[in-house]
PDB file of N, CA, C, O and CB in Angstrom:
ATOM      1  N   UNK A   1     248.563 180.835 238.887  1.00  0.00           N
ATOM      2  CA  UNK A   1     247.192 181.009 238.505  1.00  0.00           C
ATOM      3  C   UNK A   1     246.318 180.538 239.654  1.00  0.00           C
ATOM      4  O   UNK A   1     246.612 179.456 240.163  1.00  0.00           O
ATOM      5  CB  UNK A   1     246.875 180.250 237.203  1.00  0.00           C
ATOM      6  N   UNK A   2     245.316 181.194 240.108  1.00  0.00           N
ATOM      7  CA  UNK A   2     244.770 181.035 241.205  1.00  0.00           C
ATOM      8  C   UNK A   2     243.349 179.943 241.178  1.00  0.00           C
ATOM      9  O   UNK A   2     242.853 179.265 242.079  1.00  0.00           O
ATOM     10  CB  UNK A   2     244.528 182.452 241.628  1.00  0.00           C
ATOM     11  N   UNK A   3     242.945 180.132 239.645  1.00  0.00           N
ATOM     12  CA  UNK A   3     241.797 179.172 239.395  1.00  0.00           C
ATOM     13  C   UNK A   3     242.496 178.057 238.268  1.00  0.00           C
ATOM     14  O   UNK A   3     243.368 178.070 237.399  1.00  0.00           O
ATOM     15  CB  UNK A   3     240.298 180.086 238.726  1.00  0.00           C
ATOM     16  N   UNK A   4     241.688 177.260 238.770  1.00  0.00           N
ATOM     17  CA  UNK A   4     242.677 175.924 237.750  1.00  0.00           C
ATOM     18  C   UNK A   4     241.267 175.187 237.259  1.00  0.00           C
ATOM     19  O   UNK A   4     240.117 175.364 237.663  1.00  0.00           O
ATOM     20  CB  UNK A   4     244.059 174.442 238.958  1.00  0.00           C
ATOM     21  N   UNK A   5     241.749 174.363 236.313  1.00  0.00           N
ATOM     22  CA  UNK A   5     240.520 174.098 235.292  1.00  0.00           C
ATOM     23  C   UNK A   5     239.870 172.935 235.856  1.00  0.00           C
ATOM     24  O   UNK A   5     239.372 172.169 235.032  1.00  0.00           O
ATOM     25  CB  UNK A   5     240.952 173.785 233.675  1.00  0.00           C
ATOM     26  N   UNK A   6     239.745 172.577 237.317  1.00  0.00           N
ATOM     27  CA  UNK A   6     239.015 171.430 237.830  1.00  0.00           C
ATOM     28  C   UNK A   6     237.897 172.562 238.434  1.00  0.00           C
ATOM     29  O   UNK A   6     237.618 172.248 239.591  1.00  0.00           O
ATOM     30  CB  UNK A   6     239.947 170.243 239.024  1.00  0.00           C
ATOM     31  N   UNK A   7     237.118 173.878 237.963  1.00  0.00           N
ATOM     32  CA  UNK A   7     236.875 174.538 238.467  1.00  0.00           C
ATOM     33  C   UNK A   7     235.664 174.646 237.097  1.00  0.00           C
ATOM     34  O   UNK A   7     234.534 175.028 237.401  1.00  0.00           O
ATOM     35  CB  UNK A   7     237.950 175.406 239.043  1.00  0.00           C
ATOM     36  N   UNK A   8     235.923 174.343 235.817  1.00  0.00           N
ATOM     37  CA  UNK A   8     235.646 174.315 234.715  1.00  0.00           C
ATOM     38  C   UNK A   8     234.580 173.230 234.638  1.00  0.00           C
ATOM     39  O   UNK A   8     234.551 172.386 235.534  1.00  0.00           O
ATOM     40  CB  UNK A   8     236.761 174.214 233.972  1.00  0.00           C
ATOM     41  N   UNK A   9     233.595 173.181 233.517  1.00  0.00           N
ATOM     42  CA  UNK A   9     232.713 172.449 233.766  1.00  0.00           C
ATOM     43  C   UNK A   9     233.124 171.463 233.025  1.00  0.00           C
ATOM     44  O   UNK A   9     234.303 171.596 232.697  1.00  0.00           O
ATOM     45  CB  UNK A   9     231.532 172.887 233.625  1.00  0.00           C
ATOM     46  N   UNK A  10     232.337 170.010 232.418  1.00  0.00           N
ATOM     47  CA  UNK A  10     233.346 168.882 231.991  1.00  0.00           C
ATOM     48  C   UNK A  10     232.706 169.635 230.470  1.00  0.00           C
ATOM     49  O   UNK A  10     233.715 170.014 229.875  1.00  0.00           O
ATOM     50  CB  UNK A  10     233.078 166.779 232.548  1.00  0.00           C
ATOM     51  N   UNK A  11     231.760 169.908 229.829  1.00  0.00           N
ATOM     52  CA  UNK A  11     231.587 170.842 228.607  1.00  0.00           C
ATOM     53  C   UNK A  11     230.908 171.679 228.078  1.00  0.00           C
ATOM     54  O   UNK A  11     229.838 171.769 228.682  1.00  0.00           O
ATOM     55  CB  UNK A  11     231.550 170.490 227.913  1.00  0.00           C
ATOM     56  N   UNK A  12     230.957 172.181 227.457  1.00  0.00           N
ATOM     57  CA  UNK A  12     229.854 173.659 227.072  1.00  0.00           C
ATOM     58  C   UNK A  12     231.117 174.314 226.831  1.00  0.00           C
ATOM     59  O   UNK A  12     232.213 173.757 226.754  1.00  0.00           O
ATOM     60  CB  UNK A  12     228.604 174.584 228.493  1.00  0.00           C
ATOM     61  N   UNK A  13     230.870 175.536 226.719  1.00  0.00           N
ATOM     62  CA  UNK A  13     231.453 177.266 226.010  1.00  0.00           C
ATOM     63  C   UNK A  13     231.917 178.063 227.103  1.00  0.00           C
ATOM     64  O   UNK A  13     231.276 177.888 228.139  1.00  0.00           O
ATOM     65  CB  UNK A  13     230.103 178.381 225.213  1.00  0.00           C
ATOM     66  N   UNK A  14     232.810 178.850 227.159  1.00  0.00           N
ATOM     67  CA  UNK A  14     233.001 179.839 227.926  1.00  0.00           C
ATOM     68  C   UNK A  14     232.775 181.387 226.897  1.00  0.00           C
ATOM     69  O   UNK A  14     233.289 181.449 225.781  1.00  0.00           O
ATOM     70  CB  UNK A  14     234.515 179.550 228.616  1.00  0.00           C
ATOM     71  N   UNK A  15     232.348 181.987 227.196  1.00  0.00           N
ATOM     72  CA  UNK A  15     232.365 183.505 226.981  1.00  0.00           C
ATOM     73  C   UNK A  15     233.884 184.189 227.299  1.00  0.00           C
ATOM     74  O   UNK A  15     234.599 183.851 228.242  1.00  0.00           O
ATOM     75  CB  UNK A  15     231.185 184.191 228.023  1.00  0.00           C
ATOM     76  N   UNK A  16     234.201 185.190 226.334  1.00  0.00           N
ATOM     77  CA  UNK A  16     235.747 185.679 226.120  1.00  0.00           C
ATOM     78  C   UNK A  16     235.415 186.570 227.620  1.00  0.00           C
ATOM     79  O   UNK A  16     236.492 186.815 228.162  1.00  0.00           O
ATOM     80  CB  UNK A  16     236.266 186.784 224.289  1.00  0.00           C
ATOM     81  N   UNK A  17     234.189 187.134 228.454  1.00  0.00           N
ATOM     82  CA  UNK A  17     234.967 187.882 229.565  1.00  0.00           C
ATOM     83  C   UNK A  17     235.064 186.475 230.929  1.00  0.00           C
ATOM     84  O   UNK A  17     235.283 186.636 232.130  1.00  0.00           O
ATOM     85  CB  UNK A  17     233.850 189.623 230.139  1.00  0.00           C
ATOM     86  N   UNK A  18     234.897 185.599 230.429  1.00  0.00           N
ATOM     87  CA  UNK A  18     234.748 184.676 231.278  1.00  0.00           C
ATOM     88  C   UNK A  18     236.185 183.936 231.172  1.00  0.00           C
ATOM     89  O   UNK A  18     236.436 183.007 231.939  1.00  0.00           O
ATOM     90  CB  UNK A  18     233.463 183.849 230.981  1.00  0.00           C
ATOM     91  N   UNK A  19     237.148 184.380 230.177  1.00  0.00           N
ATOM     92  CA  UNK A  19     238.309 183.637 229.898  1.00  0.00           C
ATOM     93  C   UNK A  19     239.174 184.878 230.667  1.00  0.00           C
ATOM     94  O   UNK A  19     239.650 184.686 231.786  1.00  0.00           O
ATOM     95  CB  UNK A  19     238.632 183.204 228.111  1.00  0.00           C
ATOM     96  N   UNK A  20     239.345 186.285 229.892  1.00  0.00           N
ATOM     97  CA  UNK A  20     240.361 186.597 230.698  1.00  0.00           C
ATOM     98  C   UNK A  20     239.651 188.177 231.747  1.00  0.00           C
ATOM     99  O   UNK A  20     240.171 189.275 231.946  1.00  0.00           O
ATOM    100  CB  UNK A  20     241.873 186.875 229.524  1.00  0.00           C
ATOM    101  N   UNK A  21     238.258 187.588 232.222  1.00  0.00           N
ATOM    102  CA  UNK A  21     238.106 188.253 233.857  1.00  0.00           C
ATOM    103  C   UNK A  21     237.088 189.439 233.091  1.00  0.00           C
ATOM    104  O   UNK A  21     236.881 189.588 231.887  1.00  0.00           O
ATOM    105  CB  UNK A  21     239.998 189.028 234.909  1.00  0.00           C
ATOM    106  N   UNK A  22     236.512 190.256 234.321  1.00  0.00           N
ATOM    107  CA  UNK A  22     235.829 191.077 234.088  1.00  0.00           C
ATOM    108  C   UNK A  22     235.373 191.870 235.554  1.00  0.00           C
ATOM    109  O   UNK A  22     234.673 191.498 236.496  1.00  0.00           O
ATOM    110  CB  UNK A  22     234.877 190.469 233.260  1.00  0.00           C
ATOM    111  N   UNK A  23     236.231 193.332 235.233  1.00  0.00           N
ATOM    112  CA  UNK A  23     236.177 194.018 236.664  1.00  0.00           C
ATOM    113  C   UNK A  23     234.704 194.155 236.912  1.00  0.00           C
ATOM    114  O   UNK A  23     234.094 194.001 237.969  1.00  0.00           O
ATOM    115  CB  UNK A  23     236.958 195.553 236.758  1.00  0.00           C
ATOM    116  N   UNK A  24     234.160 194.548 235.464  1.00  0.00           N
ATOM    117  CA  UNK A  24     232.529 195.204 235.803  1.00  0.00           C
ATOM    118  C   UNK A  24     232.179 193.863 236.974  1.00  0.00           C
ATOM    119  O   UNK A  24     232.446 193.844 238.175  1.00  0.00           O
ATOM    120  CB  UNK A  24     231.079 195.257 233.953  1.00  0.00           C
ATOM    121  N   UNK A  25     231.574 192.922 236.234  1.00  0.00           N
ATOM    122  CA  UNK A  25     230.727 191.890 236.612  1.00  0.00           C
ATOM    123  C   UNK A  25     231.790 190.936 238.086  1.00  0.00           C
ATOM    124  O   UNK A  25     231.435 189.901 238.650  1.00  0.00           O
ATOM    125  CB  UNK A  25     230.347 190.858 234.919  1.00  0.00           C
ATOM    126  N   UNK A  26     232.949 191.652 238.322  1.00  0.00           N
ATOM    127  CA  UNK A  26     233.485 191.322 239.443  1.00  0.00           C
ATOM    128  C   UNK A  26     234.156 189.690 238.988  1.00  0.00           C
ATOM    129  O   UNK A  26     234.270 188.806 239.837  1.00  0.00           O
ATOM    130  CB  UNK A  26     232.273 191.436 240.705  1.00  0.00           C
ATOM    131  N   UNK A  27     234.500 189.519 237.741  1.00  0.00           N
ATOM    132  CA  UNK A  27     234.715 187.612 237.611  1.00  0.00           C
ATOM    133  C   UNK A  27     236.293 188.028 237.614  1.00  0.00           C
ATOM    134  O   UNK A  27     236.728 189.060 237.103  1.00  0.00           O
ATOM    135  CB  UNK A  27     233.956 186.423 235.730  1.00  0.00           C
ATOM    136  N   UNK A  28     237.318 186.721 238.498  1.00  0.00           N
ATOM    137  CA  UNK A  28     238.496 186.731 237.666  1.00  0.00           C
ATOM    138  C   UNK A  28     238.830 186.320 236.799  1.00  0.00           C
ATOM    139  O   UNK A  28     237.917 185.575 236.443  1.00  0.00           O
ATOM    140  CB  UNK A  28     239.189 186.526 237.948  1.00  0.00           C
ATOM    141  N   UNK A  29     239.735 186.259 235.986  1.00  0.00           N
ATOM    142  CA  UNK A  29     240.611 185.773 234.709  1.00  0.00           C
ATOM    143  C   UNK A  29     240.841 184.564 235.123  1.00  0.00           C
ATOM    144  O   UNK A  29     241.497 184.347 236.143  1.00  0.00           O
ATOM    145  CB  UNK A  29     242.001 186.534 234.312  1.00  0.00           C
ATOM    146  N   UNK A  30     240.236 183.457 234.247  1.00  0.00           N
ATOM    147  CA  UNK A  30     240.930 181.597 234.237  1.00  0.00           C
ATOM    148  C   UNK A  30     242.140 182.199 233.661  1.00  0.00           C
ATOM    149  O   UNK A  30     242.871 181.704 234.519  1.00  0.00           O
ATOM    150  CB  UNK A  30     240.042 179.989 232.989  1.00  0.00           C
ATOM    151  N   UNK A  31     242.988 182.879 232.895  1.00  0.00           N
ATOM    152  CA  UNK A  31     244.348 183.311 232.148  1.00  0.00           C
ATOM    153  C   UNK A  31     244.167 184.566 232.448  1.00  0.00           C
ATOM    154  O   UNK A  31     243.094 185.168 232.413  1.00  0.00           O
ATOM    155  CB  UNK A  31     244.597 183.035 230.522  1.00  0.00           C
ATOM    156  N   UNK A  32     245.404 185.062 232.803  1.00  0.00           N
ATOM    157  CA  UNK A  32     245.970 186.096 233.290  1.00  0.00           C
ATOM    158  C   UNK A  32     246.716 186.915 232.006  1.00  0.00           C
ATOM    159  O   UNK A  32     247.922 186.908 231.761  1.00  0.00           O
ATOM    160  CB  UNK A  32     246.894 185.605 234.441  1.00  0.00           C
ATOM    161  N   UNK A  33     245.688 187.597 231.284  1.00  0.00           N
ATOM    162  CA  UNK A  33     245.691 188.226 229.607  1.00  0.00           C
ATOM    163  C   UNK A  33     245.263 189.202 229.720  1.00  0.00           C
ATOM    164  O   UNK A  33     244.562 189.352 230.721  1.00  0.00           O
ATOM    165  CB  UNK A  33     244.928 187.637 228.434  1.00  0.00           C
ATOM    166  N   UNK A  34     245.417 190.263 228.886  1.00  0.00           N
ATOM    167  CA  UNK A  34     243.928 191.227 228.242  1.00  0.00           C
ATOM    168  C   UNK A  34     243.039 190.623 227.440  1.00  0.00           C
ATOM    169  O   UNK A  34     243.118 189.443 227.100  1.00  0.00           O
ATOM    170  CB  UNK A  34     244.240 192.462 227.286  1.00  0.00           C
ATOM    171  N   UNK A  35     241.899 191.637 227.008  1.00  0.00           N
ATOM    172  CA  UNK A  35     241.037 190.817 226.136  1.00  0.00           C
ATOM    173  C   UNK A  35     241.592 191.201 224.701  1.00  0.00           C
ATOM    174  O   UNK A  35     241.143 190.560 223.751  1.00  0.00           O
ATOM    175  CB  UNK A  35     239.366 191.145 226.345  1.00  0.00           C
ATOM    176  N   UNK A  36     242.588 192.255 224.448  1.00  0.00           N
ATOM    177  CA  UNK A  36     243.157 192.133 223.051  1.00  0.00           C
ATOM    178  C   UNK A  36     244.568 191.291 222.847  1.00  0.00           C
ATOM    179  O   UNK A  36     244.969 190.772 221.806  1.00  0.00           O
ATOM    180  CB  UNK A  36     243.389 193.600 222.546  1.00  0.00           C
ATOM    181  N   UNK A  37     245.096 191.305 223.929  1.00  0.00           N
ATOM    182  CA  UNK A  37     246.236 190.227 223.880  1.00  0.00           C
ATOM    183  C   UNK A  37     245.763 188.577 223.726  1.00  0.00           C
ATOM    184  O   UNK A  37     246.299 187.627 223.155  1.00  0.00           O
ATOM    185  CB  UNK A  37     247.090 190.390 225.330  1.00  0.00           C
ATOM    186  N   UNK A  38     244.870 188.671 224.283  1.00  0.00           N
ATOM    187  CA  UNK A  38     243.938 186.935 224.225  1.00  0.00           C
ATOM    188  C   UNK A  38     243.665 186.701 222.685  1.00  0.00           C
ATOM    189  O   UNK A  38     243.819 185.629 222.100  1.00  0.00           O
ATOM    190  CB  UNK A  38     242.008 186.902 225.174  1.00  0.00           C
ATOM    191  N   UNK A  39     243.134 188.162 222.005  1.00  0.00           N
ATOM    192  CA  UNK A  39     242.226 188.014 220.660  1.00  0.00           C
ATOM    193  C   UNK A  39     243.375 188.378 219.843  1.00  0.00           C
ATOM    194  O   UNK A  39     243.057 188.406 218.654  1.00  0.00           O
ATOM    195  CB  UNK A  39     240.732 189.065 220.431  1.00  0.00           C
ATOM    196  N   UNK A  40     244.603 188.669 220.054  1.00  0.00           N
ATOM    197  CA  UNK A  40     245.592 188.687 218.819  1.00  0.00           C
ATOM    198  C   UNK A  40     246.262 187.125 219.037  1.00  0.00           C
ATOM    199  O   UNK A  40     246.682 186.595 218.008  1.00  0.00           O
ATOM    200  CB  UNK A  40     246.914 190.151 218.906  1.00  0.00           C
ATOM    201  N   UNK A  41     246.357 186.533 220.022  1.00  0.00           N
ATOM    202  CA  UNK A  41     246.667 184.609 219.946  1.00  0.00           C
ATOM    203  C   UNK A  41     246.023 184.154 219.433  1.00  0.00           C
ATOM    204  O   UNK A  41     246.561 183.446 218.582  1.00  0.00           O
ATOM    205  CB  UNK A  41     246.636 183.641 220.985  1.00  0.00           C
ATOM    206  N   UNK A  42     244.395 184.097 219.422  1.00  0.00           N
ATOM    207  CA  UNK A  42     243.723 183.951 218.131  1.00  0.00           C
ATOM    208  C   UNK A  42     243.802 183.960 217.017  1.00  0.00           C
ATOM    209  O   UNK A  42     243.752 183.123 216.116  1.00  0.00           O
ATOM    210  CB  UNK A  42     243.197 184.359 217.997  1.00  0.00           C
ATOM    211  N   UNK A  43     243.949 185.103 217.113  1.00  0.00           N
ATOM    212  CA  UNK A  43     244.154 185.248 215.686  1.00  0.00           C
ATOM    213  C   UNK A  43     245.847 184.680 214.832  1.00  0.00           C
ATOM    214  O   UNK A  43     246.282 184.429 213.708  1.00  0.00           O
ATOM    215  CB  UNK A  43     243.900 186.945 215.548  1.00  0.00           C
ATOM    216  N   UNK A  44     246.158 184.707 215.810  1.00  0.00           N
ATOM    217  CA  UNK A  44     247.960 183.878 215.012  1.00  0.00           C
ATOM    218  C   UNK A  44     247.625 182.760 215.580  1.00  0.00           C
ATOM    219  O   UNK A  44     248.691 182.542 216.157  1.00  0.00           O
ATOM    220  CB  UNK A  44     249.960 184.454 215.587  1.00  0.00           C
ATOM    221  N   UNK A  45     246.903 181.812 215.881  1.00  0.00           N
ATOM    222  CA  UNK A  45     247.086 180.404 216.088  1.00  0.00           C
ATOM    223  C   UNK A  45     247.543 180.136 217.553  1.00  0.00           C
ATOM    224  O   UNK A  45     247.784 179.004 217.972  1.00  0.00           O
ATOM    225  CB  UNK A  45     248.113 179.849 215.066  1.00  0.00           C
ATOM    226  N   UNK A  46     247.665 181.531 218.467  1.00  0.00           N
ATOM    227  CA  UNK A  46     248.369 180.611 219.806  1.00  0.00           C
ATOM    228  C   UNK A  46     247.555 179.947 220.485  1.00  0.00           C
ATOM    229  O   UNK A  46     247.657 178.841 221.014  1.00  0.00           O
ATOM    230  CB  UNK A  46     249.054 181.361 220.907  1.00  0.00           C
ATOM    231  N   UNK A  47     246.498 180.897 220.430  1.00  0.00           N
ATOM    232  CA  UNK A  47     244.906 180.154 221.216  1.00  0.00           C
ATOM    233  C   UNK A  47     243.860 180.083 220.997  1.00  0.00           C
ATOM    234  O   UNK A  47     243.257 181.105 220.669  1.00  0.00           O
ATOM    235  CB  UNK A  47     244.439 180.453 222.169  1.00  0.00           C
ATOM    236  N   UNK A  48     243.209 178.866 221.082  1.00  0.00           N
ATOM    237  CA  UNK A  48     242.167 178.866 220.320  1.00  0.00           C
ATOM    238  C   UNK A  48     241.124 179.090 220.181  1.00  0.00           C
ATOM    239  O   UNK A  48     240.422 179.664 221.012  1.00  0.00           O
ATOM    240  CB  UNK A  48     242.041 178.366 220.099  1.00  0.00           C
ATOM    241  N   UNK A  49     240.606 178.506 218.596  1.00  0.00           N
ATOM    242  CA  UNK A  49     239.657 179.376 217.645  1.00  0.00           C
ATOM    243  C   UNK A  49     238.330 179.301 218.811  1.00  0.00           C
ATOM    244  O   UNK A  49     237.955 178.508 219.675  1.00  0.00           O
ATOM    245  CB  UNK A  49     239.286 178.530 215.759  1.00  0.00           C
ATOM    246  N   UNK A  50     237.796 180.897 218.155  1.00  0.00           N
ATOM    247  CA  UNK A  50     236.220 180.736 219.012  1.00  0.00           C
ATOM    248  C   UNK A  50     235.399 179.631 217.604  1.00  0.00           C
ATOM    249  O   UNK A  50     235.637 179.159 216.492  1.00  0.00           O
ATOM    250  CB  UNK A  50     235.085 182.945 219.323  1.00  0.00           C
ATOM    251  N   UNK A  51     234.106 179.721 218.894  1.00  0.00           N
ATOM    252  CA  UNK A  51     232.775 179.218 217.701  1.00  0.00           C
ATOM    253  C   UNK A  51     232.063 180.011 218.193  1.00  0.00           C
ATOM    254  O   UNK A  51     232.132 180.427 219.350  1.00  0.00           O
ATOM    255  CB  UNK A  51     231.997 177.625 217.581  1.00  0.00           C
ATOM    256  N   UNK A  52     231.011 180.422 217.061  1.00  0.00           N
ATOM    257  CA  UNK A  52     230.202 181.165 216.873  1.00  0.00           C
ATOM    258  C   UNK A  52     228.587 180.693 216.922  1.00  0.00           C
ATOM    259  O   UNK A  52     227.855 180.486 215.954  1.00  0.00           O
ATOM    260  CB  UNK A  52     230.646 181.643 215.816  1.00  0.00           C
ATOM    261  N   UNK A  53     228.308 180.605 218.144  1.00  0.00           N
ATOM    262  CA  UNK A  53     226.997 180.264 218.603  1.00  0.00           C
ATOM    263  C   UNK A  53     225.887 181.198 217.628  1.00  0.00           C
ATOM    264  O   UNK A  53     225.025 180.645 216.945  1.00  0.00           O
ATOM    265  CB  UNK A  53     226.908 180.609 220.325  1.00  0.00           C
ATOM    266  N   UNK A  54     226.040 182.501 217.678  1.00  0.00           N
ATOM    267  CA  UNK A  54     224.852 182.791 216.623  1.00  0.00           C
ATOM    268  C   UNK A  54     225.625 184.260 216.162  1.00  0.00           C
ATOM    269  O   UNK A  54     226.803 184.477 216.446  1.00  0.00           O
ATOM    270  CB  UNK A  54     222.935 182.957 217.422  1.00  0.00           C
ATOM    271  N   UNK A  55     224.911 185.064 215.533  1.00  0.00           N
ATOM    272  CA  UNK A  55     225.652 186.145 214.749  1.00  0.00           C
ATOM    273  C   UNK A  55     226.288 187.385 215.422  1.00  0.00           C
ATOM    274  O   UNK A  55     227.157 188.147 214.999  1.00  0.00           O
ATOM    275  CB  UNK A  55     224.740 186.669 213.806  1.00  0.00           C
ATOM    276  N   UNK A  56     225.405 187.364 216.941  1.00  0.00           N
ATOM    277  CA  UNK A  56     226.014 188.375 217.909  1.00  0.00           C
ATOM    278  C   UNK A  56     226.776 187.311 219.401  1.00  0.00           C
ATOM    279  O   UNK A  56     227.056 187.871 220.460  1.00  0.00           O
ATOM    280  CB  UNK A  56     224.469 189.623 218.478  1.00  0.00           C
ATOM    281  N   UNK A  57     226.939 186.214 219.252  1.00  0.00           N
ATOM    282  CA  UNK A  57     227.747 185.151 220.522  1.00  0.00           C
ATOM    283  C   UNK A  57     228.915 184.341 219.987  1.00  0.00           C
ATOM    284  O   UNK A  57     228.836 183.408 219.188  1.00  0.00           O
ATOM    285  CB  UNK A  57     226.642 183.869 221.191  1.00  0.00           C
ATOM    286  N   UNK A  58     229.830 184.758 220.457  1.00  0.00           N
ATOM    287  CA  UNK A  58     230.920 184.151 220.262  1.00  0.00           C
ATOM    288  C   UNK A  58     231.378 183.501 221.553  1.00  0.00           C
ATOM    289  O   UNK A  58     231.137 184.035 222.635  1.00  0.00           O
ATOM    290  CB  UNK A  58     231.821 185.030 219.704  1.00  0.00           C
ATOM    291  N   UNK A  59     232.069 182.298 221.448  1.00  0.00           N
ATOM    292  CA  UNK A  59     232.016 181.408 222.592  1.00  0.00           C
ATOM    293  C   UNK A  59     233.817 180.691 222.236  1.00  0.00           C
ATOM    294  O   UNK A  59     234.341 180.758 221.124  1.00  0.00           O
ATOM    295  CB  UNK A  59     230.351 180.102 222.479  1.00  0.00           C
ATOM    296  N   UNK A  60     234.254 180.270 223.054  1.00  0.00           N
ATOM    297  CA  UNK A  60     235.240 179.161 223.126  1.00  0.00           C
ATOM    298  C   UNK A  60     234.766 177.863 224.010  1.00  0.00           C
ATOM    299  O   UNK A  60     234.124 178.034 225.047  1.00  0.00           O
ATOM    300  CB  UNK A  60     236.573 179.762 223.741  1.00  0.00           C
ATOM    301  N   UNK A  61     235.235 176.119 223.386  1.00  0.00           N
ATOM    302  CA  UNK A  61     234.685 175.487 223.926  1.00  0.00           C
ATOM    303  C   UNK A  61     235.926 174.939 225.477  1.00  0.00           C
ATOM    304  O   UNK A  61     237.143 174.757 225.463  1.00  0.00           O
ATOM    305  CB  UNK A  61     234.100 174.537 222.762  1.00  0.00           C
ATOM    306  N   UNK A  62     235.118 174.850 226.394  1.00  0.00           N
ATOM    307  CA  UNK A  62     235.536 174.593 227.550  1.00  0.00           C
ATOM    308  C   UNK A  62     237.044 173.559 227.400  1.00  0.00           C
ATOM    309  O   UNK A  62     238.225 173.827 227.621  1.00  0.00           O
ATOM    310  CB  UNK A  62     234.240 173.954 228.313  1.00  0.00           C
ATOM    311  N   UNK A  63     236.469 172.499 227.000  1.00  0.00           N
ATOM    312  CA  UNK A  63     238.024 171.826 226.618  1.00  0.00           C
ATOM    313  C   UNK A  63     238.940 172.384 225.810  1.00  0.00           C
ATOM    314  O   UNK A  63     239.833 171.571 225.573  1.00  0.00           O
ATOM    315  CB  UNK A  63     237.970 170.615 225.973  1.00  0.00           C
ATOM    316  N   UNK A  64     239.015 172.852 225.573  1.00  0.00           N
ATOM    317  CA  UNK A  64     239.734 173.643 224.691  1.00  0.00           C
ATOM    318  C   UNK A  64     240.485 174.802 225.094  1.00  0.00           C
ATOM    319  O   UNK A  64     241.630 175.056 224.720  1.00  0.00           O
ATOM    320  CB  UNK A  64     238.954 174.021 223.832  1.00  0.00           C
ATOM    321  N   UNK A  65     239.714 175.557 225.953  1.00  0.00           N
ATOM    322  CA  UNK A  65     240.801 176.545 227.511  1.00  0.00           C
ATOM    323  C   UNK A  65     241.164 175.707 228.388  1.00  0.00           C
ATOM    324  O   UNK A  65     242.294 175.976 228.797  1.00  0.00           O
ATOM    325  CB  UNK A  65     239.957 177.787 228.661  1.00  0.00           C
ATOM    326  N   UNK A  66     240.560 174.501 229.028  1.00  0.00           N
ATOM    327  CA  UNK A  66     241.095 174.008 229.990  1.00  0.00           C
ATOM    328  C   UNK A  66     242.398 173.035 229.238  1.00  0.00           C
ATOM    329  O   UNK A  66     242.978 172.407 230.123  1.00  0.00           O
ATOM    330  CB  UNK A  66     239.933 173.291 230.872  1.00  0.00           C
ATOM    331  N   UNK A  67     242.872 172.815 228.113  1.00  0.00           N
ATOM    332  CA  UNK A  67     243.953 172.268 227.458  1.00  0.00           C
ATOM    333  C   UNK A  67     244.781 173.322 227.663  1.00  0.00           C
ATOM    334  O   UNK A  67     245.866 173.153 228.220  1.00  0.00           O
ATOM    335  CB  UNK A  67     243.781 171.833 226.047  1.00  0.00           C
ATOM    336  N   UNK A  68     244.374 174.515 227.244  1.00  0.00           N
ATOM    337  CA  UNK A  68     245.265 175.489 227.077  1.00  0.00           C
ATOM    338  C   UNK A  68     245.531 175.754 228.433  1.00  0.00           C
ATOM    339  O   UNK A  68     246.625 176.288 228.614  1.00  0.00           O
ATOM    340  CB  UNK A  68     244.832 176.629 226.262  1.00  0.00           C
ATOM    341  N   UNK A  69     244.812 175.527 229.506  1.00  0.00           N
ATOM    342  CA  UNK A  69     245.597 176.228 231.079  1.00  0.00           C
ATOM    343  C   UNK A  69     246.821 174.962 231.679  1.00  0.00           C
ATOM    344  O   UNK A  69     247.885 175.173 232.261  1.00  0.00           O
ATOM    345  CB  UNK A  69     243.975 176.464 232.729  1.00  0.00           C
ATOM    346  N   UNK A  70     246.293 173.843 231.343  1.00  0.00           N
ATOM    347  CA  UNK A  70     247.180 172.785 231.338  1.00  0.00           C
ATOM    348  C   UNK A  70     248.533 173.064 230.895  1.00  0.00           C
ATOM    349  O   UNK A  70     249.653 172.914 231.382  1.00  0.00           O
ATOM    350  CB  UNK A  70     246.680 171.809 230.597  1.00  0.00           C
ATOM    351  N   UNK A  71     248.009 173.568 229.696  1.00  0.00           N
ATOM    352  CA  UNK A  71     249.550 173.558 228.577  1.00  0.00           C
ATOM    353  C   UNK A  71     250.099 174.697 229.101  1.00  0.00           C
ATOM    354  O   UNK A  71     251.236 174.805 228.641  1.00  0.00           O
ATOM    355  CB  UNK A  71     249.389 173.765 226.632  1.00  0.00           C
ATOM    356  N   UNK A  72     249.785 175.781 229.992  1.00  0.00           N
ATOM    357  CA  UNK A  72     250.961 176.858 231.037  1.00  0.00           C
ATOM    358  C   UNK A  72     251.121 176.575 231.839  1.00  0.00           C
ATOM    359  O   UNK A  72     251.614 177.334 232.674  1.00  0.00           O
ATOM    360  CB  UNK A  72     250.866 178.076 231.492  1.00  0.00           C
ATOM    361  N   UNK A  73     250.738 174.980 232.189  1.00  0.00           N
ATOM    362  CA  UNK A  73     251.669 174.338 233.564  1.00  0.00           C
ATOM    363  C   UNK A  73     250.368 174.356 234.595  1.00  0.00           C
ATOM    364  O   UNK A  73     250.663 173.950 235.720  1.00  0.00           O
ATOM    365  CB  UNK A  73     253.301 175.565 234.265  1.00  0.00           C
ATOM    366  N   UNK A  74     248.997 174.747 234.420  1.00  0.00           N
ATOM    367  CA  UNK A  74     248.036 174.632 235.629  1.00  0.00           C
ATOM    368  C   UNK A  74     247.172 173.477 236.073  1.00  0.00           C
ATOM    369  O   UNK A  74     246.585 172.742 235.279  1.00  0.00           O
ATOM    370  CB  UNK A  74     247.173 175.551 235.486  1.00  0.00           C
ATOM    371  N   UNK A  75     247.131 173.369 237.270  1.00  0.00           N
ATOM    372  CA  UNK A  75     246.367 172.019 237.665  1.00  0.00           C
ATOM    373  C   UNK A  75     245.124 171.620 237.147  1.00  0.00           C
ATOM    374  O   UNK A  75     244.181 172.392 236.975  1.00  0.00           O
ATOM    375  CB  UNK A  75     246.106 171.984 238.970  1.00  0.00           C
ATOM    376  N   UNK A  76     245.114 170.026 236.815  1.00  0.00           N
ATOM    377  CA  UNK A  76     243.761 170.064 236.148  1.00  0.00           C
ATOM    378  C   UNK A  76     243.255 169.057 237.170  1.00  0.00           C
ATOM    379  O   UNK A  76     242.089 168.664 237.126  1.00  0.00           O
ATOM    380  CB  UNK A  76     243.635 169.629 234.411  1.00  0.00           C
TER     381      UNK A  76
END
C-alpha cells in the first residue's frame, strides 16, 4: 500500500471516494478495493459502519479506516 495512515488526519470523516480512490478527481485509494467490494464488507461486518452526517452524506470516521489499514499490516 503506497499511502499509510500517518497521512490521515488525527480525526474527522473520510468520504467513501476518499477510501477506495477516485480516477475522476485524480485521488488514490488509502485500500486497494472497489467501491462495491468496500460496500458489501460493510455490509457483512468486515469494514466498518459509515455515519451519516446528514440525509444525502455519508462518511466513515478516520480512526476507524486508519485501524482498519493497520489491521492489513500498513504503517501507522
Amino acid at each position: 500500500m503506497s499511502t499509510t495512515s500517518k497521512q490521515l488526519p488525527e480525526a474527522g470523516f473520510l468520504r467513501g471516494w476518499q477510501i477506495w480512490g477516485s480516477k475522476h478527481r485524480n485521488i488514490p485509494a488509502l485500500i486497494p478495493i472497489s467501491r462495491s467490494s468496500f460496500l458489501s464488507g460493510v455490509k457483512t461486518g468486515k469494514y466498518p459502519k459509515p455515519v451519516k452526517l446528514s440525509e444525502r452524506t455519508t462518511a466513515w470516521r478516520v480512526e476507524d479506516i486508519r485501524q482498519l489499514i493497520e489491521s492489513f499490516g500498513g504503517k501507522s
